[in-house]
C-alpha positions as CSV (number, residue, x, y, z in Angstrom):
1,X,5.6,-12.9,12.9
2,X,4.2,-10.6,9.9
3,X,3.8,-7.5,12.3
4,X,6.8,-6.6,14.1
5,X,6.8,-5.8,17.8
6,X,5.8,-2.3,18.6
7,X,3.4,-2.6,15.8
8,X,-0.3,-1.1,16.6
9,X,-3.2,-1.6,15.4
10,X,-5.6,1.0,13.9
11,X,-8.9,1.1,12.0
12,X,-7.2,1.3,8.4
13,X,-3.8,1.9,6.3
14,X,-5.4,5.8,5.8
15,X,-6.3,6.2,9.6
16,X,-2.7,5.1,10.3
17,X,-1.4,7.5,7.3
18,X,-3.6,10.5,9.2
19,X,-1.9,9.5,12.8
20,X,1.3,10.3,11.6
21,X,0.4,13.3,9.7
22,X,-1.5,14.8,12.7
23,X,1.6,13.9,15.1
24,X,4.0,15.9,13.0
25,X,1.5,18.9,13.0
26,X,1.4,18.7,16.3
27,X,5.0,18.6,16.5
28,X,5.5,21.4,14.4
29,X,7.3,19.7,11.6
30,X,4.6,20.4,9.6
31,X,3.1,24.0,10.9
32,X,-0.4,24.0,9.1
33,X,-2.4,22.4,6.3
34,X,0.3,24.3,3.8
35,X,2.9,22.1,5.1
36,X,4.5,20.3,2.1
37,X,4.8,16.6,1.8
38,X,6.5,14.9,-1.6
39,X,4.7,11.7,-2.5
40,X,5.2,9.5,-5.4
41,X,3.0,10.3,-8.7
42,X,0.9,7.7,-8.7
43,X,-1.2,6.4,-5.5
44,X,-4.5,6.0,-4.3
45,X,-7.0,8.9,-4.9
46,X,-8.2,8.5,-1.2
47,X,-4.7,8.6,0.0
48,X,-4.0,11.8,-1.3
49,X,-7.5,13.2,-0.2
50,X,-6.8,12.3,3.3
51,X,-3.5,13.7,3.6
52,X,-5.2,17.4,2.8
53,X,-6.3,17.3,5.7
54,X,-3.3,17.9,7.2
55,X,-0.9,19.1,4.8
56,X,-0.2,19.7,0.9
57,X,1.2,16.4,-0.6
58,X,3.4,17.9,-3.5
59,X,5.5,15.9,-6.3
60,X,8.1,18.7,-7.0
61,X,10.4,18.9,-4.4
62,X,11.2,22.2,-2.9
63,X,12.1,24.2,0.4
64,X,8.7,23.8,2.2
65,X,8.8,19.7,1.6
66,X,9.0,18.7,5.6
67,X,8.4,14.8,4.7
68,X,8.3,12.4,2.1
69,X,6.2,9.0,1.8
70,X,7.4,5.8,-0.1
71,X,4.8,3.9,-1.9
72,X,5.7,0.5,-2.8
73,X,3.6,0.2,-5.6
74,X,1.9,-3.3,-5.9
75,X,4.3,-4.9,-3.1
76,X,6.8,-3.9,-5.0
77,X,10.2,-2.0,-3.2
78,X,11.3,1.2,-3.8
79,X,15.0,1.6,-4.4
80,X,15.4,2.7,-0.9
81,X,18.8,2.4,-1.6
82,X,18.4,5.4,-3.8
83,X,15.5,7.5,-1.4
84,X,17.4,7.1,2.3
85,X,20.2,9.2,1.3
86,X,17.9,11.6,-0.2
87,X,15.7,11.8,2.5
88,X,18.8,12.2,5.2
89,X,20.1,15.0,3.4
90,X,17.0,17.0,3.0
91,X,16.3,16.2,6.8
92,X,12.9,14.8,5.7
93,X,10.6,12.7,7.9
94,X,10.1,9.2,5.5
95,X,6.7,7.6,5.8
96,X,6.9,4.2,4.4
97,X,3.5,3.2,2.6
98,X,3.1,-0.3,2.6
99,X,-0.4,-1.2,2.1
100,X,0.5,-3.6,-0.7
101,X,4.1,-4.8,0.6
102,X,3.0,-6.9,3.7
103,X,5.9,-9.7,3.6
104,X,8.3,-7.8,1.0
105,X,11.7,-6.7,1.7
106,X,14.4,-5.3,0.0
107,X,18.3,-6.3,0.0
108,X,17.1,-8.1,2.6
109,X,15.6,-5.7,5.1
110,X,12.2,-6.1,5.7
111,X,9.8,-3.3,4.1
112,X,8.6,-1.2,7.1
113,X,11.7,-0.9,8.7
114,X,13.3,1.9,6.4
115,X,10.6,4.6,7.3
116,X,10.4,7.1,10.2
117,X,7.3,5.6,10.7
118,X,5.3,2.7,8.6
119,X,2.0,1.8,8.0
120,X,0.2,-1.0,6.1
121,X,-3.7,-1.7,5.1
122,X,-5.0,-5.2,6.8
123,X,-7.9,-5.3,4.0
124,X,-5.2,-5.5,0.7
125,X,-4.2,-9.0,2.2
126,X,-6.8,-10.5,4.9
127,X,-10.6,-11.3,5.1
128,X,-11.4,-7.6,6.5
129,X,-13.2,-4.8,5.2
130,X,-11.1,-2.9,7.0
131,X,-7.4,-2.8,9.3
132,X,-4.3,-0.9,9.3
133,X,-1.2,-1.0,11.0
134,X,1.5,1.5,12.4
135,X,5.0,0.7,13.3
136,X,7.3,3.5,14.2
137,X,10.5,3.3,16.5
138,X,9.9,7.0,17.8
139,X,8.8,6.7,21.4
140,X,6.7,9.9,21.2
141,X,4.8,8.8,18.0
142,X,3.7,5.7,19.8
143,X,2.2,7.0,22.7
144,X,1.1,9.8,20.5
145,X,-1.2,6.8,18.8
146,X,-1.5,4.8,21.8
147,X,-3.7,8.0,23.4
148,X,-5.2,8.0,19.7
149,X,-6.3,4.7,20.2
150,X,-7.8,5.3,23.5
151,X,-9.7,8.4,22.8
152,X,-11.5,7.3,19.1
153,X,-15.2,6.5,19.5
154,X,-15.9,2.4,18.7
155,X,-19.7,3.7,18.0
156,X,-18.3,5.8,15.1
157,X,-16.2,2.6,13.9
158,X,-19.2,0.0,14.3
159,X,-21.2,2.5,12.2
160,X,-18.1,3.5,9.4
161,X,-17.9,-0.5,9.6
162,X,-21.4,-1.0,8.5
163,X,-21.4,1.3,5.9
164,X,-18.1,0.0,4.4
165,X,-20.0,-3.6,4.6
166,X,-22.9,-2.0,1.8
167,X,-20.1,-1.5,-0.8
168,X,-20.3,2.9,-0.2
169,X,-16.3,3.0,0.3
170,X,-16.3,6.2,-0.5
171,X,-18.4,7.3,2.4
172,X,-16.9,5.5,4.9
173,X,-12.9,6.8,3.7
174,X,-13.9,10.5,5.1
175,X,-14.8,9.1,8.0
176,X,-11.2,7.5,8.2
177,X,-8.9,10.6,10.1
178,X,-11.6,9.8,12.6
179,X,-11.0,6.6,13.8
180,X,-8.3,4.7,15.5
181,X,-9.6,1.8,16.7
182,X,-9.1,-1.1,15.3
183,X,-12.3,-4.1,14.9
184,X,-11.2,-7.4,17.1
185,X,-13.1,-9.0,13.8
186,X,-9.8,-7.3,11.7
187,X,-7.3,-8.5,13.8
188,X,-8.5,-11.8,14.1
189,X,-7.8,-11.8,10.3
190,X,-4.5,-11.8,9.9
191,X,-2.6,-15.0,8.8
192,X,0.2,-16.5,7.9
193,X,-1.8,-18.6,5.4
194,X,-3.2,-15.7,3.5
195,X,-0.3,-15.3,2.3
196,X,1.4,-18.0,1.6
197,X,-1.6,-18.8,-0.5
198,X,-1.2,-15.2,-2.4
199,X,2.6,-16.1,-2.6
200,X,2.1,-19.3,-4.1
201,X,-0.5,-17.3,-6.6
202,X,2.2,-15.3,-7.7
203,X,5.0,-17.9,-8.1
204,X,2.4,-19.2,-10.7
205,X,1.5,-16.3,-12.7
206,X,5.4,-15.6,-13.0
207,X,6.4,-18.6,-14.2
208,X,3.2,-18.6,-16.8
209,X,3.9,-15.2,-18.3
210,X,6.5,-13.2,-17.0
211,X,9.2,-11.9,-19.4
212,X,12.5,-10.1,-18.6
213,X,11.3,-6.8,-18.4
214,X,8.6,-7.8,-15.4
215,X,11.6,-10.2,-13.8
216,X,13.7,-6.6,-13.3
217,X,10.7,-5.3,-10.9
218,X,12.3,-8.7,-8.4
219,X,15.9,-7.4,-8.2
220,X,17.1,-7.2,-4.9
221,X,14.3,-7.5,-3.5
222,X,11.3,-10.6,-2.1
223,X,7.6,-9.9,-3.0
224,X,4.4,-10.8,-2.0
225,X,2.1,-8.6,-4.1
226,X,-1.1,-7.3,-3.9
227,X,-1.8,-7.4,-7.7
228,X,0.5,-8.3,-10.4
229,X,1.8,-6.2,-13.2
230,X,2.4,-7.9,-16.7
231,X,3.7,-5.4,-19.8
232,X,1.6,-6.7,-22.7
233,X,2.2,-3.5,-25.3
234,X,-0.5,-2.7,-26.9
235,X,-2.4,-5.7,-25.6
236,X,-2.8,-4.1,-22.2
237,X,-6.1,-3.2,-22.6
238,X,-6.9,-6.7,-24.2
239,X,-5.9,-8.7,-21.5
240,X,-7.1,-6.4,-19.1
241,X,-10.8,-6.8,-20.8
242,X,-10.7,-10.4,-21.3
243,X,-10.5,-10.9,-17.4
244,X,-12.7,-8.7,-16.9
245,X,-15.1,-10.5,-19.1
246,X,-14.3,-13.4,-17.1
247,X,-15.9,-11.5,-14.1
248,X,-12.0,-11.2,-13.0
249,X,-10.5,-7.6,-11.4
250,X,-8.1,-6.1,-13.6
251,X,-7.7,-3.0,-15.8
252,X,-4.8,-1.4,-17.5
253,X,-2.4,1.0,-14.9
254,X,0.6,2.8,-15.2
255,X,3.5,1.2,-13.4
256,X,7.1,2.6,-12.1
257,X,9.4,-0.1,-13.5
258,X,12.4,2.2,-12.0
259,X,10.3,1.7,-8.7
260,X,12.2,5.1,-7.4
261,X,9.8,7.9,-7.2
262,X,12.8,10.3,-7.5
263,X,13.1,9.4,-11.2
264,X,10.2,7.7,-11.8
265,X,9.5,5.7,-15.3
266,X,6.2,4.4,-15.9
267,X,4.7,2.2,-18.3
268,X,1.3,1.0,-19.1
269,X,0.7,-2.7,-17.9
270,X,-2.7,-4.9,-16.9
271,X,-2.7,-6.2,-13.6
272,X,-3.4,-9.7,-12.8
273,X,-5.2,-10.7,-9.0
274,X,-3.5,-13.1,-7.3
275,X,-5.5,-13.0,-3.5
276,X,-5.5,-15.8,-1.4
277,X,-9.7,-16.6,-2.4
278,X,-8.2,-17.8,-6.2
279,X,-7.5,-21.5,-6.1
280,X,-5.0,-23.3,-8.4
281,X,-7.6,-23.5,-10.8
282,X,-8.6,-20.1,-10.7
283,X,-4.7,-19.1,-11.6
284,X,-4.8,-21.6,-14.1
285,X,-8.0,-20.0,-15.6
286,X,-6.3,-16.6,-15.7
287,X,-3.2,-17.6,-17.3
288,X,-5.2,-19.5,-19.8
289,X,-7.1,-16.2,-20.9
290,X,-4.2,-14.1,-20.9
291,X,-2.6,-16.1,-23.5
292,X,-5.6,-16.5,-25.5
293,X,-5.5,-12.6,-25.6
294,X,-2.4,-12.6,-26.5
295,X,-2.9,-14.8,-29.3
């Protein structure tokens, strides 16, 4: 099972993001669109631009913060350890973000079960353009997105579809608050063997090139992630441009390596792809050009 039960199934990780933000405006945890959420300091453009629809997503915590939303950057947990006791005492509602931590846990609870309410992004992992995902134990917030569900127009998703399908992403995300409903073609996609083949992707690129300080990001916890980090100094932006050369995705990013968006450290790194369409070889190509970078 990679969903648990309860799970439902929306058009994308940001329409499931907007669900939950409209439910606790209409619940009056957040009263208007100057409701305060604290998010992490690094996360998707997109994410943040959807969430102003509903509220103002802040990174300095203060008296008018209502909720709080856990990204696990890259698949990689958050000290939640560290964040649920925070969270608890503020009286915060905790969104757990796991559009790149399908299949992670941490000290051995699975990621998605520490939030109020979780949601993950079908397309990071599976052969969809789009997908998300919603799992929440509140009975209220369920039936809040099951009527949600029912009431979003599929003409609007065949056409936001369509447009995602000619590469203008941008376009279709402000369509994304919209729509509910999820494609049968996006469900169909999700696997088991996705990612495996991703996990066993990984396993090789750590074993390759990993060092101690990238082996730290694995402690206490069990990843499958969507892209992976490697700390290469002032080489970041080698490597990073030697894949790309390669006609390879990568660039150079800022990473938390305290993965606690409380106290936050980051440090540059270049990300390696490991999705399930690379084949051995392919791995074996990438690690071969990252050490030629390296020298």
């Amino acid at each position: 099972m990679i969903f648990p039960k309860h799970t439902q199934y929306v058009f994308a990780g940001k329409s499931a993001i907007a669900l939950v933000l409209e439910f606790l405006r209409e619940r009056g945890v957040l009263r208007d669109k100057s409701g305060q959420v604290l998010v992490p300091e690094w996360i998707g453009t997109w994410v943040y631009m959807t969430m102003h629809n509903f509220c103002f997503p802040t990174t300095v915590m203060n008296k008018k913060v209502r909720a709080l939303m856990v990204y696990h950057q890259w698949g990689f947990p958050q000290r939640m350890d560290k964040i649920m006791p925070f969270a608890r005492k503020h009286k915060l509602f905790l969104i757990e973000d796991c559009a790149h931590a399908i299949a992670g846990s941490y000290r051995g609870k699975w990621l998605g079960a520490f939030g109020d309410a979780s949601v993950w992004s079908l397309s990071k992992f599976f052969n969809t353009p789009a997908g998300g995902a919603l799992y929440t134990k509140n009975k209220e917030l369920r039936k809040f997105v099951a009527s949600a569900i029912r009431r979003s127009s599929p003409a609007l998703g065949r056409e936001t579809l369509k447009i995602l399908q000619t590469g203008d992403a941008a376009r279709a995300y402000v369509l994304y608050d919209r729509l509910a409903q999820i494609s049968k073609g996006a469900l169909a996609s999700v696997n088991t063997g996705a990612l495996e083949k991703r996990r066993r992707n990984f396993e090789l690129l750590r074993a390759a090139l990993w060092g101690r300080k990238e082996e730290k990001l694995l402690q206490d916890s069990e990843v499958v992630p969507w892209q992976v980090p490697l700390f290469c100094g002032k080489n970041n932006a080698k490597v990073a441009q030697a894949l790309q050369k390669a006609g390879l995705e990568s660039g150079v990013y800022h990473f938390d390596i305290n993965r606690n968006m409380l106290q936050p450290r980051f440090v540059e790194c270049a990300a390696l792809p490991c999705h399930h369409r690379l084949s051995e070889e392919d791995i074996g190509r990438i690690i071969g050009i990252v050490r030629k970078a390296l020298g």
